[in-house]
N, C-alpha and C positions, 0 to 999 in steps of 0.2 A: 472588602474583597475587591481586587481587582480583575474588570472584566476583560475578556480576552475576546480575540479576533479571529475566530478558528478556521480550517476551508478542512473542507472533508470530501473528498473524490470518492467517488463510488457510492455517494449517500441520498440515492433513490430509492436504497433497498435495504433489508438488514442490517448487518453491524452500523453502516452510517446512517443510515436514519433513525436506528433505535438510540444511538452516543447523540449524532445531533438533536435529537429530541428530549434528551437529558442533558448537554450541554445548555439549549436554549430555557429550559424549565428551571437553569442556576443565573437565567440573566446574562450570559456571555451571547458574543457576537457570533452565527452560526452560519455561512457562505457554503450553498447546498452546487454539489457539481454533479453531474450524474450522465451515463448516454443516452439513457431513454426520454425523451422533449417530457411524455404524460407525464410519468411518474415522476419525473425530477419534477415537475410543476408540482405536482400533486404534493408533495413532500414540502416543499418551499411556503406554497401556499397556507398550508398546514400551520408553519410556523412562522409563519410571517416575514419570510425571509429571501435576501437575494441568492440567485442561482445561475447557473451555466451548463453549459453543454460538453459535452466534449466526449468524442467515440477514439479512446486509444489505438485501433487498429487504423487509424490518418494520424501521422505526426503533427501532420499539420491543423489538424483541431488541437491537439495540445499548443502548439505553440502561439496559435489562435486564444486559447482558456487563457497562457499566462502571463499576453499583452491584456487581458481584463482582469486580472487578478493583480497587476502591477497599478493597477486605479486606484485600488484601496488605502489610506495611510498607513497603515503595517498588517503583519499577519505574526500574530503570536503563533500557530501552531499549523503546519500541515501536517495533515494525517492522507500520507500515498495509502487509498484502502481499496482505489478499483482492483480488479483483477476478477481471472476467471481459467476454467478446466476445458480445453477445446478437446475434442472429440477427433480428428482428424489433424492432421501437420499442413498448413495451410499457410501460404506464403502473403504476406499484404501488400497493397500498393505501394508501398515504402522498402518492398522488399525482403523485411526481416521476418522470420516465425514467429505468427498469431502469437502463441502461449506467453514465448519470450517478450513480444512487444508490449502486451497488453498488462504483463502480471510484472515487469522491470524497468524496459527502454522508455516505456510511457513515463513514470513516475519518475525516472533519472532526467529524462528530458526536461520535466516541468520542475522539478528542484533545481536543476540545473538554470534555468533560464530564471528563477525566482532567486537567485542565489546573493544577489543585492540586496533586497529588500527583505528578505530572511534574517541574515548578517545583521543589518539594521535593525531589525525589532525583535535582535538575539532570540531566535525562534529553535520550539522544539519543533523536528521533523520527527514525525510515528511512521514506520513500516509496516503494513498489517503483514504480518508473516504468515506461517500457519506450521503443524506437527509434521506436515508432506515434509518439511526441510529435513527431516530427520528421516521419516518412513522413505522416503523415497529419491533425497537428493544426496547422499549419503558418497554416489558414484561420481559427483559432477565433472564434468569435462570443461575446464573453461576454457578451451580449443573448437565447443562443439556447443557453441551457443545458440545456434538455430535449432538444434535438435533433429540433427542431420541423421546421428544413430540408431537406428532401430528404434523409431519413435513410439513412445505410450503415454497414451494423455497424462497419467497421476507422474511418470516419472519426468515428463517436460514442467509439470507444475510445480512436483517437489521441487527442482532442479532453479526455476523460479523462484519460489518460496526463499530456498535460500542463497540465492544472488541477492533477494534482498535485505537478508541481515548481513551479508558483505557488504553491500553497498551504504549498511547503516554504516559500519564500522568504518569504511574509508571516508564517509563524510564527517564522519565526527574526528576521525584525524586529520583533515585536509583542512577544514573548516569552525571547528571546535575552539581555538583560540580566536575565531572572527568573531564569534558569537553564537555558531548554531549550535543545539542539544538534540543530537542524533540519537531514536531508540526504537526499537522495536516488540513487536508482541504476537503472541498466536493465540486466536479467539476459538481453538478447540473448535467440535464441530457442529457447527449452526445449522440452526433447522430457517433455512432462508431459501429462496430463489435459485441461489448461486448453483453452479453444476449443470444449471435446466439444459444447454447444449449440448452436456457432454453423456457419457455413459452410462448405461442402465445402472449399472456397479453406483456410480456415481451421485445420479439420482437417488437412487434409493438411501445411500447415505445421508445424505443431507437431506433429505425431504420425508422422509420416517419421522412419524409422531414419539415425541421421547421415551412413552412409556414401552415403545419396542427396541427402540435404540439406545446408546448413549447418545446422544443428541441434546446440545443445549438451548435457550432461548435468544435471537438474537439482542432478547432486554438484557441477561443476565453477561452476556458476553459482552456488548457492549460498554457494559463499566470497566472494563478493563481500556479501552479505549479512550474514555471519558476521565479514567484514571492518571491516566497518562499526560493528556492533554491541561491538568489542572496541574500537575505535579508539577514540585519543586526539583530541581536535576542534581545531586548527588545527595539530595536527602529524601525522597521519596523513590527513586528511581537510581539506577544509571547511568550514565550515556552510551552508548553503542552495545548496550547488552540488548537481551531477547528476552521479553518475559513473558510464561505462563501462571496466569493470575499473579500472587505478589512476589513469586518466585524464578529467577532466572532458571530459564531452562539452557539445558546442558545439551551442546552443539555435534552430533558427529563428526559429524566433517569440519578434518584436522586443516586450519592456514594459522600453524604459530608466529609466522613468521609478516604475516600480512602480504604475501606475496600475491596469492590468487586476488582476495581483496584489490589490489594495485591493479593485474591485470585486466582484471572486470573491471573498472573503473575505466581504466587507458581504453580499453575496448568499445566500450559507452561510448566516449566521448567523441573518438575515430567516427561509430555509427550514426550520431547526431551533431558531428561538427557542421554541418551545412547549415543548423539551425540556431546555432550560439553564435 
């Protein structure tokens, strides 16, 4: 088997700590990133493994994470998996809306800035997506990326969600003859942490015990992540598809054309050229 070099963002918590915890359990290389200092230790430590820091609402911690992430000799696999549900429309010191920065512009940033050494160690990039893309991004505005309209937390997140299977799909066009294998996934809905800032609604969804919900385990979800991450790219997988479990899942929201795709990209790039 060849062992891989994985980095997994957002994995002080659920999905990524329960994948990096079964990645590292096959032997592969597991690079813990997380915002919270404890808990990313605490997880790291766990597995005996290096770690970083980085709070997506400062660009400039990311751009920070992916001058240390450029130390490593390759990276077989980033999995963009931070994200989260804000409760309020809330602008950051960079400017742009929380939702969008945290759950997009972050992870575009840092694939962006890693975009060298990706290429080089022909890397798959994983999007954690989620079902929001579908339940609630259905409307998206790509004019209206702050979430200027009539904001509600689940449709800034759906909205989210699926900015980044767009954003899989133009990096694996842009980039896909360089080397990278762009794909994506939605890990259904986990009984983790995730949501704890946002909404009653919210909470309650994610943090109900299964036997009242359909709620899964972030072990059981996590293979799908870990799945991913081992896969071979057009034989166990895709590239720029979206998967629910071993199955592509089917997209509302019409871009046959890959236009909006392009646009969100161009628009990225506009918002974080200061830092490329």
């Amino acid at each position: 088997m060849k062992f891989k070099t994985i980095v997994i963002t957002g994995a002080s918590d659920g999905i990524g700590a329960a994948a990096a915890r079964q990645l590292k359990a096959l032997g592969h290389r597991v690079i813990i990133v997380g915002r919270s200092p404890e808990k990313t230790e605490r997880v790291a430590k766990e597995l005996d493994a290096p770690y970083h820091l980085a709070d997506y609402s400062r660009l400039s911690d990311v751009v920070r994470l992916a001058s240390e992430l450029c130390q490593y000799p390759k990276i077989d696999v980033l999995a963009n998996n931070a994200g989260g549900v804000q409760n309020e429309r809330v602008i950051t010191e960079d400017g742009f809306e929380r939702t969008f920065q945290i759950n997009v512009l972050g992870g575009f940033l840092l694939t962006n800035l890693l975009l060298p050494k990706l290429c080089e160690s022909r890397a798959t990039v994983i999007q954690t997506s989620s079902i929001a893309a579908n339940l609630f991004g259905s409307d998206f505005d790509v004019q209206d990326l702050q979430n200027e309209k009539n904001y509600k937390p689940f449709n800034a997140y759906g909205a989210g969600k699926l900015e980044d299977i767009l954003f899989t799909r133009e990096l694996q066009r842009r980039f896909g003859e360089k080397g990278i294998c762009a794909v994506a996934f939605e890990p259904g809905v986990v009984r983790t942490n995730f949501a704890s800032e946002s909404t009653p609604f919210a909470k309650f969804l994610y943090h109900t015990p299964v036997k009242y919900l359909f709620t899964i385990s972030p072990d059981k979800s996590a293979r799908r992540l870990t799945a991913l991450a081992l896969g071979t790219p057009g034989k166990d997988f895709l590239p720029k598809e979206v998967y629910s479990g071993k199955k592509t899942m089917k997209l509302k929201f019409r871009d046959p054309d890959g236009t909006i795709s392009k646009t969100l990209w161009d628009s990225c790039l506009e918002m974080t050229g200061k830092y490329l």
